[in-house]
C-alpha positions, -999 to 999 in steps of 0.1 A, spaced: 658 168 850 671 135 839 663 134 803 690 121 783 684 143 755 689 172 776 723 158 785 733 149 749 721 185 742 744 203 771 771 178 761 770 152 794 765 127 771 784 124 733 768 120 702 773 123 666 761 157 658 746 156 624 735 195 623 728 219 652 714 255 659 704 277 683 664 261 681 678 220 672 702 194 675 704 162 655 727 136 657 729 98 638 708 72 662 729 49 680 710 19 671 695 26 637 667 6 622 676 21 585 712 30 567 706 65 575 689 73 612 690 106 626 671 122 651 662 156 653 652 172 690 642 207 703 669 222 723 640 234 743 624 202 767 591 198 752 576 158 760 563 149 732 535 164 707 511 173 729 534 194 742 538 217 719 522 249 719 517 283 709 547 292 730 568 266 713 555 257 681 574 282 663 600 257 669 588 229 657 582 251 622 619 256 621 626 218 631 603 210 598 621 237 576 653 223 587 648 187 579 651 187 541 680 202 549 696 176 569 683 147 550 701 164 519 733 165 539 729 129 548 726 119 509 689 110 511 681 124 476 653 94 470 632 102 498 629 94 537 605 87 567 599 119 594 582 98 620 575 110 657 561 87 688 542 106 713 532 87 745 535 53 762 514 34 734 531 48 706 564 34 725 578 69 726 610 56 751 625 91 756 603 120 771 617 144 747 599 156 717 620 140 686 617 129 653 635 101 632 646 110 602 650 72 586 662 63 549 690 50 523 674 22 511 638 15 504 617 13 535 589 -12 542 555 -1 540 547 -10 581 579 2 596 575 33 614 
């Protein structure tokens, strides 16, 4: 498979590791669009949301759980964006379920 997440995930490819488990890894965007940009991706390659299943949903639950946690860790006490892209008209660019976890300042109303 060449999905670069899957390399960043076996460690072909660096990355700032913000938090990881055995379920997630998520790690600071390389070209953030807010002060704090993270993205959080199933160690599991799922494409995108309508990928995910009843087989794998379960971690997607713990991907949700874990978030508050992250953004906590990151200093967003004052809120943040989960946002997700799923398919070619929602300009998802990687074919790797993920979500952007986006704040630090206030966000516009239409980013996202």
């Amino acid at each position: 498979m060449d999905c670069i997440f899957c390399k960043i995930i076996a460690g072909e490819i660096p990355s700032k590791k913000a938090y990881e488990d055995e379920y997630m890894l998520a790690f600071h965007d390389i070209n953030p669009q807010a002060p704090v940009h993270i993205l959080v991706i199933p160690k599991a390659h799922i494409p995108s949301v309508d990928g995910v299943n009843a087989d794998n949903s379960t971690v997607v639950a713990k991907i949700f759980e874990t978030i508050p946690k992250i953004a906590k860790e990151a200093g967003l006490t004052n809120g943040y964006r989960v946002i997700t892209n799923c398919g070619d008209d929602a300009c998802q660019t990687v074919k790797h379920l993920h979500f952007h976890i986006m704040g630090g300042k206030k966000l516009p109303e239409n980013m996202g």
